[in-house]
Biotite code that builds the C-alpha atoms (Angstrom):
import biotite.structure as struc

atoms = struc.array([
    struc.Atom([0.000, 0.000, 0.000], chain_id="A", res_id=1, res_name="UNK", atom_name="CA", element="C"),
    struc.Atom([1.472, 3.063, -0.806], chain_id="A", res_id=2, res_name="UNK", atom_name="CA", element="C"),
    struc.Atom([1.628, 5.813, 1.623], chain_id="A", res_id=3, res_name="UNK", atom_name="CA", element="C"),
    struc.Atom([2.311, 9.379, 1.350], chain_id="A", res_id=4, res_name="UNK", atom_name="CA", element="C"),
    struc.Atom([0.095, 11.789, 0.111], chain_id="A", res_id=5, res_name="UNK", atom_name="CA", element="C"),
    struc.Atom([-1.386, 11.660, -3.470], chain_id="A", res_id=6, res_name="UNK", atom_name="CA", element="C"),
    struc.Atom([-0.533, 13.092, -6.683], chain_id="A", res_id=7, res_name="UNK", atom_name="CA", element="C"),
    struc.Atom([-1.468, 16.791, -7.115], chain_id="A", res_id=8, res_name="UNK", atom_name="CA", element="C"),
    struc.Atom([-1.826, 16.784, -11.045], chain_id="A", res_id=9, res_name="UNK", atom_name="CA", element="C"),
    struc.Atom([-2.074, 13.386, -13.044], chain_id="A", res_id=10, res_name="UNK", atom_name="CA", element="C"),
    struc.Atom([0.949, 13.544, -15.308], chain_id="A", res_id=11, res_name="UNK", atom_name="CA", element="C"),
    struc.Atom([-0.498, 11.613, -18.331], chain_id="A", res_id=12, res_name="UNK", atom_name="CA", element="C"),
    struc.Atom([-3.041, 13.867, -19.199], chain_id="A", res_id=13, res_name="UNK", atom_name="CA", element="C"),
    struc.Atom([-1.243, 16.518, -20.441], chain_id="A", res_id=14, res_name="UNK", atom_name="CA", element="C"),
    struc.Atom([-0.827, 17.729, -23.662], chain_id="A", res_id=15, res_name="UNK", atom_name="CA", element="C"),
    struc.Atom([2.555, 17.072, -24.350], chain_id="A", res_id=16, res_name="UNK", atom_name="CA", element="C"),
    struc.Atom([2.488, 19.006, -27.499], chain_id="A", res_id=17, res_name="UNK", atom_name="CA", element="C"),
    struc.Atom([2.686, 22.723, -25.569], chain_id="A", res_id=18, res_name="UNK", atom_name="CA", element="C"),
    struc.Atom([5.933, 23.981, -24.465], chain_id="A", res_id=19, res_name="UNK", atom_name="CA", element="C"),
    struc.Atom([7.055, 22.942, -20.883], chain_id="A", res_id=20, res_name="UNK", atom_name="CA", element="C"),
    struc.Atom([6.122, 26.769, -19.699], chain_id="A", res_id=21, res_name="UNK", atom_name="CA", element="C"),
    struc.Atom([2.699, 26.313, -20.999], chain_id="A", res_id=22, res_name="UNK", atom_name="CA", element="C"),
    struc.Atom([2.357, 23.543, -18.742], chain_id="A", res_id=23, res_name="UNK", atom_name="CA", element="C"),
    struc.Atom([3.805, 24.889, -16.113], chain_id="A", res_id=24, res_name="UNK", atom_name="CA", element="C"),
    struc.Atom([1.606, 27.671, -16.167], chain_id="A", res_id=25, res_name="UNK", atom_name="CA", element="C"),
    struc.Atom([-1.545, 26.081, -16.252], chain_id="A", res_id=26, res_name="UNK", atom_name="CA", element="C"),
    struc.Atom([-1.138, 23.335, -13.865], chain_id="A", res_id=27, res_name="UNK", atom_name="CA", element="C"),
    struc.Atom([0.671, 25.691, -11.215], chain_id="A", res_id=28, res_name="UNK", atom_name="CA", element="C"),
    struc.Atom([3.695, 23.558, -11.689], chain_id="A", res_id=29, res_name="UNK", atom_name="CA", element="C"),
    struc.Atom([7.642, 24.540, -11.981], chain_id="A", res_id=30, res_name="UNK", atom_name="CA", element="C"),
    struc.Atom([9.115, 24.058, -15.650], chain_id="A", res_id=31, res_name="UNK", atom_name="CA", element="C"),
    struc.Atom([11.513, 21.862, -14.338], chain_id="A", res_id=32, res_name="UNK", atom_name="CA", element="C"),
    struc.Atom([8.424, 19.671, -13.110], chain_id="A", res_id=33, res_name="UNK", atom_name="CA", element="C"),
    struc.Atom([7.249, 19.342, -16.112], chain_id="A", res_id=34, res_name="UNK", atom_name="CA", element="C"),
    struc.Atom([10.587, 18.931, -17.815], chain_id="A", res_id=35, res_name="UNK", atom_name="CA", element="C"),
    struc.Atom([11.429, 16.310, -15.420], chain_id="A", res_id=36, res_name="UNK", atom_name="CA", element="C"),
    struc.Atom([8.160, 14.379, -16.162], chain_id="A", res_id=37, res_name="UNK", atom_name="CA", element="C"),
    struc.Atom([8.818, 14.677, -19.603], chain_id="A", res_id=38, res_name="UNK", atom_name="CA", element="C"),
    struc.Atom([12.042, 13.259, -19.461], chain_id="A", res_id=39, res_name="UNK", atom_name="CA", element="C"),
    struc.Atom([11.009, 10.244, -17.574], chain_id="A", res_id=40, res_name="UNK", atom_name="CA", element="C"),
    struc.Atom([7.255, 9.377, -19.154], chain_id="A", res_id=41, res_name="UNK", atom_name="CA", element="C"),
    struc.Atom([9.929, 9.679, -22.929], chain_id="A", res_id=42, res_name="UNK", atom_name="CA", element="C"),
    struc.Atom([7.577, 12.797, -23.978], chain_id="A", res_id=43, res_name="UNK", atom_name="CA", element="C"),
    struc.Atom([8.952, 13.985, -27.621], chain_id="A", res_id=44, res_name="UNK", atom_name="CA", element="C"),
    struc.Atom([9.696, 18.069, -27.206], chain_id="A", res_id=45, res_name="UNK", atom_name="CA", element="C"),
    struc.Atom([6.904, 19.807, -28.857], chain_id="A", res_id=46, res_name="UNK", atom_name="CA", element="C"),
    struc.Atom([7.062, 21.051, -32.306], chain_id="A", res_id=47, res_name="UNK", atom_name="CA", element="C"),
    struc.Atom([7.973, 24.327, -31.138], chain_id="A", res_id=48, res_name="UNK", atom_name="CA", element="C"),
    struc.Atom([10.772, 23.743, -28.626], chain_id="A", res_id=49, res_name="UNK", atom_name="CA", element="C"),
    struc.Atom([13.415, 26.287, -29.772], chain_id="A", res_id=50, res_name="UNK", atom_name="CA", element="C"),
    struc.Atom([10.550, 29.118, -29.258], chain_id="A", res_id=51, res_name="UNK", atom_name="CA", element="C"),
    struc.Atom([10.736, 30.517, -26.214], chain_id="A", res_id=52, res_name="UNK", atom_name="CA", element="C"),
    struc.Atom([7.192, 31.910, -24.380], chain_id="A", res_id=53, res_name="UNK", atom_name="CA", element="C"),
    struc.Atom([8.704, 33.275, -21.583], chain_id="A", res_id=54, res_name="UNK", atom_name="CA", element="C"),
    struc.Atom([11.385, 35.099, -22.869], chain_id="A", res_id=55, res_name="UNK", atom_name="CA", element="C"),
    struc.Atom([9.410, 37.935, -23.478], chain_id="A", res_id=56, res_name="UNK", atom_name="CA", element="C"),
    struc.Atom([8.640, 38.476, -20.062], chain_id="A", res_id=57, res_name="UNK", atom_name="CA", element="C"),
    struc.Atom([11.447, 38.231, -18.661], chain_id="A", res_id=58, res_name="UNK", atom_name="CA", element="C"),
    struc.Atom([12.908, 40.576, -20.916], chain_id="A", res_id=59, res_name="UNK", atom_name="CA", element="C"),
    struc.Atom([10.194, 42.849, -19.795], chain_id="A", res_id=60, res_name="UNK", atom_name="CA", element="C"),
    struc.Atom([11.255, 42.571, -16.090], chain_id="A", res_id=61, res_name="UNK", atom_name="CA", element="C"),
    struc.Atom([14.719, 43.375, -16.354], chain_id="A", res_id=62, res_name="UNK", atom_name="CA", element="C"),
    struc.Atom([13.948, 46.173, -18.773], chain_id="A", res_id=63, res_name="UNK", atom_name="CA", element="C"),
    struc.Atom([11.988, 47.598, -16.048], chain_id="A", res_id=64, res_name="UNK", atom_name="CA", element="C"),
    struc.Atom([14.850, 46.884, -13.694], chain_id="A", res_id=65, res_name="UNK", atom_name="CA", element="C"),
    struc.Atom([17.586, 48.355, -15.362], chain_id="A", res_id=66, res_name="UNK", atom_name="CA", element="C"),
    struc.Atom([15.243, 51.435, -16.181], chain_id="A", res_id=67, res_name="UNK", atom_name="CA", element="C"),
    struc.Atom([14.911, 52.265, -12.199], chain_id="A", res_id=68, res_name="UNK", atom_name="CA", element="C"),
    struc.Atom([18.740, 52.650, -12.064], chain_id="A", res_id=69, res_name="UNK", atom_name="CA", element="C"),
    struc.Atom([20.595, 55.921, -11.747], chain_id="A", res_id=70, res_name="UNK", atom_name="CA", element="C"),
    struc.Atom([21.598, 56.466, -15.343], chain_id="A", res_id=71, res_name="UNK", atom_name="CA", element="C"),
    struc.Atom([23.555, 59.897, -14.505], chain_id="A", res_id=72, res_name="UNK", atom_name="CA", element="C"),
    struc.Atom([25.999, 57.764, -13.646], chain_id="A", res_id=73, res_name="UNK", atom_name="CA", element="C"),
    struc.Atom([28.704, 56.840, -15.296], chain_id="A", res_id=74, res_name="UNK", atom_name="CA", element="C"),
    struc.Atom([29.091, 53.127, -17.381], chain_id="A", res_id=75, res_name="UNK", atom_name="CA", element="C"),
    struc.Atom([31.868, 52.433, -14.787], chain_id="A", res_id=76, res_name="UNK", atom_name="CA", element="C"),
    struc.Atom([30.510, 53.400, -11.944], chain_id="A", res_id=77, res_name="UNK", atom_name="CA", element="C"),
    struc.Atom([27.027, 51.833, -12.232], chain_id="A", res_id=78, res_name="UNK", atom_name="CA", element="C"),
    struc.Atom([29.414, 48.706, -13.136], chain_id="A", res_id=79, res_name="UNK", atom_name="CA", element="C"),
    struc.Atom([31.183, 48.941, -9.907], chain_id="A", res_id=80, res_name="UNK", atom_name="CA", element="C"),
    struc.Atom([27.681, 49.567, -7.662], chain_id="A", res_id=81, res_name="UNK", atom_name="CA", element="C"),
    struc.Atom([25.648, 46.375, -9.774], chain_id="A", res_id=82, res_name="UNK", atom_name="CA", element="C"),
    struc.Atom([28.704, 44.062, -10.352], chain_id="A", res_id=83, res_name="UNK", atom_name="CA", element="C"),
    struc.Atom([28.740, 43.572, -13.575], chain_id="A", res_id=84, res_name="UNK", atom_name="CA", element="C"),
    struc.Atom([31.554, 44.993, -16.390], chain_id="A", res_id=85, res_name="UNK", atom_name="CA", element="C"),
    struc.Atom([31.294, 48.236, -17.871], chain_id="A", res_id=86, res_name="UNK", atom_name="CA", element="C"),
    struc.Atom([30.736, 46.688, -21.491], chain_id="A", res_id=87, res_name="UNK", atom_name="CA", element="C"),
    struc.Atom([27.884, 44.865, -20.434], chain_id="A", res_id=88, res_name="UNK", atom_name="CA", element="C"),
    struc.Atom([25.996, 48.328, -18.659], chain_id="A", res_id=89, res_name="UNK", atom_name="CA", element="C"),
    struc.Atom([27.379, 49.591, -22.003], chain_id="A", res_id=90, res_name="UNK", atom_name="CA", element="C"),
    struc.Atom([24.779, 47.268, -23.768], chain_id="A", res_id=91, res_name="UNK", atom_name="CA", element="C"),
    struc.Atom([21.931, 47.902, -21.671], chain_id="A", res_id=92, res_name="UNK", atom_name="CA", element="C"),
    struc.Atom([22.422, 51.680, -21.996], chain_id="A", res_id=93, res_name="UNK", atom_name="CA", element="C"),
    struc.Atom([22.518, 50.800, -25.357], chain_id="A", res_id=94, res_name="UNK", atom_name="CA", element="C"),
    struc.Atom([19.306, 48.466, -25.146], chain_id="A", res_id=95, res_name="UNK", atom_name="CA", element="C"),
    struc.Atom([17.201, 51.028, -22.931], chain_id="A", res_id=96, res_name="UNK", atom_name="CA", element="C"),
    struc.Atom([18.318, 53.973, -25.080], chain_id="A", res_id=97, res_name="UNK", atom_name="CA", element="C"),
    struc.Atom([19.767, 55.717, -21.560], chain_id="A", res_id=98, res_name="UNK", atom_name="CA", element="C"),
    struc.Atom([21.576, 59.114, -22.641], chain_id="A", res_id=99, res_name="UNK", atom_name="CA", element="C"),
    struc.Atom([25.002, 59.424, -21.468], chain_id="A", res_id=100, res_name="UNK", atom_name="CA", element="C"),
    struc.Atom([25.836, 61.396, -18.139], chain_id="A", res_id=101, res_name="UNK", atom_name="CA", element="C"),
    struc.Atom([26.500, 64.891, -19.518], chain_id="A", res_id=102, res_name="UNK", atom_name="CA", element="C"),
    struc.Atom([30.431, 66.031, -18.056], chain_id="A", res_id=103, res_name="UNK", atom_name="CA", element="C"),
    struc.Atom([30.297, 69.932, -18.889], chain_id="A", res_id=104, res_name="UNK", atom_name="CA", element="C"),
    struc.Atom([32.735, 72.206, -16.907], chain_id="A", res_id=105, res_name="UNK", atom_name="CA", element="C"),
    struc.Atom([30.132, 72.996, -14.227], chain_id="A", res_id=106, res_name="UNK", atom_name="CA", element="C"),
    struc.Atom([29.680, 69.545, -13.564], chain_id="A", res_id=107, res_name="UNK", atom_name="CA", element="C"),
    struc.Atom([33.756, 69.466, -13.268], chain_id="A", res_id=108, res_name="UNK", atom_name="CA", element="C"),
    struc.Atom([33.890, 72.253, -10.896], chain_id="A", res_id=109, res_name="UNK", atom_name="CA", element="C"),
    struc.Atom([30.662, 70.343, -8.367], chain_id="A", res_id=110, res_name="UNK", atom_name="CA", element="C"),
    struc.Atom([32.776, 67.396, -8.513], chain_id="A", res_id=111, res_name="UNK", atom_name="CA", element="C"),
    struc.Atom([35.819, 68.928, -7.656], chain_id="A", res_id=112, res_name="UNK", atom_name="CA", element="C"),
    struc.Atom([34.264, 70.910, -5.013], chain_id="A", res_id=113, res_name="UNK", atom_name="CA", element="C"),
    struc.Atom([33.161, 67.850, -3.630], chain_id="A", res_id=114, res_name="UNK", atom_name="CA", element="C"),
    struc.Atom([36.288, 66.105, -3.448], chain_id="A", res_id=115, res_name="UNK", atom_name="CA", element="C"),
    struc.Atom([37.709, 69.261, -1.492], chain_id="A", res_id=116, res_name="UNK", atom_name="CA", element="C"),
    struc.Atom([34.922, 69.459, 0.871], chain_id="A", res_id=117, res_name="UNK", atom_name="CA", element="C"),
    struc.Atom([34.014, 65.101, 1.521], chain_id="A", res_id=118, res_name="UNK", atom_name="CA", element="C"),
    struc.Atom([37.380, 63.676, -0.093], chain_id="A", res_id=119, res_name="UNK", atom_name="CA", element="C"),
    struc.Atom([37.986, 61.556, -2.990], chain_id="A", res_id=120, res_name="UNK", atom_name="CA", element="C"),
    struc.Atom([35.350, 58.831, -3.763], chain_id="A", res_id=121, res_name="UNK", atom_name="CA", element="C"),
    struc.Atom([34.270, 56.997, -7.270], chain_id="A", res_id=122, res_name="UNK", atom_name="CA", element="C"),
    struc.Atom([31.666, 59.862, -8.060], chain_id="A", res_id=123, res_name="UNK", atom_name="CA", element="C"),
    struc.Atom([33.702, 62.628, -7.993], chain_id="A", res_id=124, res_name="UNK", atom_name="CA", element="C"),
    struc.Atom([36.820, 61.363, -9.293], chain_id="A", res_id=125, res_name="UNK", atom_name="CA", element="C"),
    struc.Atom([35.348, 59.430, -11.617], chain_id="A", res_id=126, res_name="UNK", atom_name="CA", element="C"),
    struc.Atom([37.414, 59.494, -15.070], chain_id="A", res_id=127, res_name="UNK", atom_name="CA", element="C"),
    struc.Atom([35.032, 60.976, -17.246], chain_id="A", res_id=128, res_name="UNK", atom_name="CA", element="C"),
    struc.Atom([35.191, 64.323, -14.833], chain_id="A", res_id=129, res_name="UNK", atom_name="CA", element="C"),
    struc.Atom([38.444, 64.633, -16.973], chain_id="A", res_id=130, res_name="UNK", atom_name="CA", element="C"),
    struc.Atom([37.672, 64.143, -20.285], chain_id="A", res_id=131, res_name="UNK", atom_name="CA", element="C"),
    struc.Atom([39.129, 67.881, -21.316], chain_id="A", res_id=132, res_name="UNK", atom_name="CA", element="C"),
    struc.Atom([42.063, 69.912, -20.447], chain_id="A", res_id=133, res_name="UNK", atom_name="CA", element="C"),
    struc.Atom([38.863, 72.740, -19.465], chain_id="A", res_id=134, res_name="UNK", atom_name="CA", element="C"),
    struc.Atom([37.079, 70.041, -17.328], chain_id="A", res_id=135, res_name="UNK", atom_name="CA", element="C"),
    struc.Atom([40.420, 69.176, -15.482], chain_id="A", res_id=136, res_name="UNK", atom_name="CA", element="C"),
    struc.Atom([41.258, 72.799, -14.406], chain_id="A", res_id=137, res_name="UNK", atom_name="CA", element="C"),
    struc.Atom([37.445, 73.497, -13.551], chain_id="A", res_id=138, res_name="UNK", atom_name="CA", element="C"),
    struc.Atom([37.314, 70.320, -11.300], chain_id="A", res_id=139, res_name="UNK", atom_name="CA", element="C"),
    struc.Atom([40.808, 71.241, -9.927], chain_id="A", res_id=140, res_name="UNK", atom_name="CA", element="C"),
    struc.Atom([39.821, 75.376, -9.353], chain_id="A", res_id=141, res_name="UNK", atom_name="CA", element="C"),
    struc.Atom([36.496, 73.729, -7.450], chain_id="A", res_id=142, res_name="UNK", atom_name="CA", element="C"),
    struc.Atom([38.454, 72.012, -5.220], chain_id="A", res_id=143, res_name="UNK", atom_name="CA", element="C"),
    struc.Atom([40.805, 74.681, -4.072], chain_id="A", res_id=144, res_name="UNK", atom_name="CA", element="C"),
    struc.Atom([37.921, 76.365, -3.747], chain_id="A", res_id=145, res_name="UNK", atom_name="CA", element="C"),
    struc.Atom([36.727, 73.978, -1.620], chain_id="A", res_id=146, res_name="UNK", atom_name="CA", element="C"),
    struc.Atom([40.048, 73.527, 0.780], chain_id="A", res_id=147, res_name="UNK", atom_name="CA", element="C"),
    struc.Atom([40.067, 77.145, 0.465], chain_id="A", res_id=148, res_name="UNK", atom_name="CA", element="C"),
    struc.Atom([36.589, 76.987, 2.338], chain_id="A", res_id=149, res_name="UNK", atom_name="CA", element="C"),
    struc.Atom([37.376, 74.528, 4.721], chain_id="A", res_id=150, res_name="UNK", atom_name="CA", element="C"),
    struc.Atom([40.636, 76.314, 6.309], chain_id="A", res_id=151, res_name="UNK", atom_name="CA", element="C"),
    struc.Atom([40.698, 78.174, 9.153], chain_id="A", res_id=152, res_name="UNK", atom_name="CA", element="C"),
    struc.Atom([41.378, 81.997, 8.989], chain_id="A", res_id=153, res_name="UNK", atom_name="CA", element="C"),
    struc.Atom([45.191, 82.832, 9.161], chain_id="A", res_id=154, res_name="UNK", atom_name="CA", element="C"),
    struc.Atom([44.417, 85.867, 11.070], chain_id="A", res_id=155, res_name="UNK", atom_name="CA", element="C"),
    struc.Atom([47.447, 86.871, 13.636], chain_id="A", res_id=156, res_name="UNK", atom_name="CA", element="C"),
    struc.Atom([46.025, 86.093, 17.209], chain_id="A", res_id=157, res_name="UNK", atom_name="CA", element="C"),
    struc.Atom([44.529, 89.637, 18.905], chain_id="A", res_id=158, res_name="UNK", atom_name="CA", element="C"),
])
């Protein structure tokens, strides 16, 4: 007598012709359930195997992921904070159409302010900062500015 408790879905009624997500879906099963039942009742794959249903979806989902991150950033930087390289955040910038950060000389001069006032950190020494001679000396005039700011007065004691 077999004990235990009894088979939620009865395996041999399924139309083996859908895809194993289709099956999935419908009974409330994983696809490796079903892919694992295939496998061992010798189910042939269904005419449409290499066509994947759910790969829209999840497309869709990490669209919508990558969409909520802070694209002002730069490739290397969102690289560093999602661990992953900075060619493949190159791709999905590429994929979700995400404008480049724009590094004008007022941007230059905030950054280098900031490294004056909080110290050096991957924001505002990040390398494209520097991509001119003009951004350079703006980011490095903001940051005297900055230490300039910071020190104490050199006033002779009273």
């Amino acid at each position: 007598m077999r004990t235990g408790r009894p088979p939620l879905l009865d395996w041999g009624r399924l139309d083996w012709r859908k895809q194993n997500i289709a099956l999935a879906r419908e009974n409330g099963v994983s696809e490796q359930a079903v892919f694992y039942q295939r496998r061992i009742r010798k189910q042939p794959r269904p005419a449409n195997w290499h066509q994947h249903q759910g790969a829209k979806e999840r497309q869709a989902k990490r669209m919508a992921k990558w969409r909520r991150w802070d694209w002002s950033l730069t490739n290397i930087a969102i690289a560093r904070l999602k661990g992953y390289t900075r060619e493949y955040i190159r791709q999905i910038r590429k994929l979700i159409q995400a404008q480049p950060p724009i590094r004008d000389g007022d941007y230059a001069y905030q950054m280098g302010f900031d490294c004056g006032k909080n110290g050096a950190n991957i924001t505002n020494c990040d390398p494209s900062v520097f991509s001119s001679p003009a951004n350079t000396r703006r980011w490095e005039n903001g940051k005297k500015d900055a230490e300039r700011s910071n020190a104490p007065d050199q006033r002779p004691p009273t």
